[in-house]
Steps between C-alpha positions, in 0.01 A plus 500: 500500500164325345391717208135442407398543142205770472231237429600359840535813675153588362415203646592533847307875476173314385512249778589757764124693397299188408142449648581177630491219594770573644470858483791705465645713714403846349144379470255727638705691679387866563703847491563727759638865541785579723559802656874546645792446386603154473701309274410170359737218490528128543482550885153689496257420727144605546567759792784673294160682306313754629186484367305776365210651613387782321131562475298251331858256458382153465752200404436380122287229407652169394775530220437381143836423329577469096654219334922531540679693226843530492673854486817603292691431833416110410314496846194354494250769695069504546280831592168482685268702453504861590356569813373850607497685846325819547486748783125611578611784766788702660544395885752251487768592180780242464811516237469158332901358441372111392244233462534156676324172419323299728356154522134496357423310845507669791754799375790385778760358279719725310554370130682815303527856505632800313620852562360778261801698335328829599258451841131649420317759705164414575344842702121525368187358373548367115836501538717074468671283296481180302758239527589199262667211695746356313706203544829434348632184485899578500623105460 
């Protein structure tokens, strides 16, 4: 198997978020909250996520990524920014298990997702969450 030295891997994460031209694939893609119980994988697709639809749910805005790092794993990784959801009433509550990423586009093409270790309850106004997408670039 190719091994990549970490300046290459780091690399490969910088080009995956750059504004273009080209643009990478994580650029501008937005965050959304899912709300059963799915499992991500490399054979995801869009309809595997429920969305959520608490009151006053809204996907993110666009993601702004950092510069790569590399971790003690030596595996390069990047984190966008932290992006906040907030529930503004109490007639729909949903348990939260995961975030998925969409195209910045038109939303319909599945790029990543991730499972929460512990799903969150979101029941009433002022309660949500804030989640940092992070992606780790395993060789």
């Amino acid at each position: 198997m190719l091994e990549l030295p970490n300046i290459q891997m780091r690399a490969a994460v910088d080009a995956m978020t750059a504004v273009g031209p080209p643009a990478g694939l994580l650029n501008g893609v937005k965050v959304k909250l899912f709300k059963n119980q799915a499992t991500p994988g490399p054979g995801s697709v869009l309809t595997d996520f429920q969305e959520c639809d608490f009151d006053g749910y809204a996907e993110s805005t666009a993601v702004v990524w950092g510069p790569a790092l590399t971790n003690s794993l030596n595996q390069a990784f990047t984190v966008g920014g932290n992006k906040q959801f907030t529930c503004t009433g109490s007639t729909k509550p949903n348990t939260v298990y995961g975030y998925f990423l969409v195209d910045g586009a038109a939303g319909t093409t599945l790029i990543g997702a991730a499972a929460f270790d512990t799903p969150a309850g979101i029941t009433g106004p002022g309660m949500g969450l804030v989640v940092e997408p992070t992606y780790v670039h395993a060789g």
